[in-house]
N, C-alpha and C positions, 0 to 999 in steps of 0.2 A: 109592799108591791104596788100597794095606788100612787104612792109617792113617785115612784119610779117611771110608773107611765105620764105623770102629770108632765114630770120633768119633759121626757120623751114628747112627748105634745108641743112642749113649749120649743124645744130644740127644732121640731118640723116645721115647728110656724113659721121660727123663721127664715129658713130655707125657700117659706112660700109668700115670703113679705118683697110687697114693689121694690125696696129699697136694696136689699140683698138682691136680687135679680136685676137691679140696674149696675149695680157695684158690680157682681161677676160679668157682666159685658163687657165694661170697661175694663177689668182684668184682661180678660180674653182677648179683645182689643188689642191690649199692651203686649200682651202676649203673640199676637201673629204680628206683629208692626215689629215688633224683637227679633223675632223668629227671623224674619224676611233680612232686617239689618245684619242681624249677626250670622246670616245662612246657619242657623243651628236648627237639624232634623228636628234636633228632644226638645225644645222650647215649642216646636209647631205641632209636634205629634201632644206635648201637653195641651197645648190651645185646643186641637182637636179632642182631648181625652174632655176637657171642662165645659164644650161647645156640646160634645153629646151631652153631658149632665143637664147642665144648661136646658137644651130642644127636650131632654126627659120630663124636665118639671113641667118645664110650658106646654107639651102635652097632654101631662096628666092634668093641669089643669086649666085649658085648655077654655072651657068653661067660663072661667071664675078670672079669667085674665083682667078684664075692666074693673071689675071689682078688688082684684089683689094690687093695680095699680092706682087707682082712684082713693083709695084707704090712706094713705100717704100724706095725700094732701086733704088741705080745711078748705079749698078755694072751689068755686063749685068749675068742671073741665072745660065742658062747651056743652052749648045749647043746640037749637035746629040751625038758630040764624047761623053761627060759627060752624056747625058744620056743611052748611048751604055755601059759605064764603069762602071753603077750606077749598069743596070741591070745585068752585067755580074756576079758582086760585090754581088748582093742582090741574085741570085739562086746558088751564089756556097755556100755564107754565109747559106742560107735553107738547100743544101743538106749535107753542113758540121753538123750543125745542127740535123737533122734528124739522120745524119749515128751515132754519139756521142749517141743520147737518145735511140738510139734501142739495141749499143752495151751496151749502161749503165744499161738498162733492162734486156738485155738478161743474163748480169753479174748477176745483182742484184736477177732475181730469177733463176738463175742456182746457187746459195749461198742460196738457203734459208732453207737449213738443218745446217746450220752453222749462219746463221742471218735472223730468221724469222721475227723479228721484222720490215725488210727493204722489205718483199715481198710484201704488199702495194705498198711502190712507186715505185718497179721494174714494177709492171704491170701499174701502171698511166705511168713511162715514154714511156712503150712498146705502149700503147693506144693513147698517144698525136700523139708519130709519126705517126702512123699510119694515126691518124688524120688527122695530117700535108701533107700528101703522098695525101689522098682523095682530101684535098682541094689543094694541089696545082695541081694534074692532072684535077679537075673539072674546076678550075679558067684556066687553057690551054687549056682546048677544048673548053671552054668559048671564051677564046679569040682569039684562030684557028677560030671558027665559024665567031666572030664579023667581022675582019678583015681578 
């Protein structure tokens, strides 16, 4: 009987190892990328069946996420500076971002006595940024407040 559960141990381990949970994304991945190609419902409703499995595990350990992906690798991930450079990286990449789809908007329908056809997506790009502005001031006071 101890035999049995050791085995059972070893089988959940790796269900809960970085490397299997990187591999099933990619699945899942190929899977709705499939799905999509071949408009096949039962390929996308599997993608969806492995997507919950998937969001199961990383809930449950939910915890333990940096540690069950950091175990992987022998190379040490990042330090403060790398993650001081990450973030710097990531809100100028947003605000470049944003300032790009507001002027692409504001272009696209100030044209649109000359190209009606594009005054659609001038007002989707003017509306994502927007978006984009809401949620990242919401996600700062959010995290002003946390911390």
């Amino acid at each position: 009987m101890n035999s049995k559960s050791g085995i059972i141990m070893k089988i959940l381990s790796i269900f809960e190892s970085g490397l299997f949970i990187k591999i099933l994304s990619v699945f899942i991945t190929g899977l709705w990328i499939a799905g999509l190609l071949l408009a096949d419902i039962y390929i996308i409703i599997l993608a969806v069946v492995f997507l919950i499995a998937l969001s199961t595990i990383l809930y449950i350990h939910r915890d333990n996420l940096k540690e069950i992906f950091q175990k992987d690798s022998n190379a040490i991930v990042e330090d403060e500076r790398t993650q001081l450079i990450n973030e710097k990286a990531a809100t100028m990449t947003l605000g470049v971002l944003i300032a790009v789809m507001i002027y692409a908007g504001i272009v696209i329908i100030a044209l649109r006595n000359n190209y009606p056809q594009f005054l659609q997506a001038g007002y989707t790009l003017f509306l994502a940024s927007i978006l984009c502005f809401i949620l990242y001031f919401t996600s700062r006071a959010y995290y002003t407040h946390k911390y």
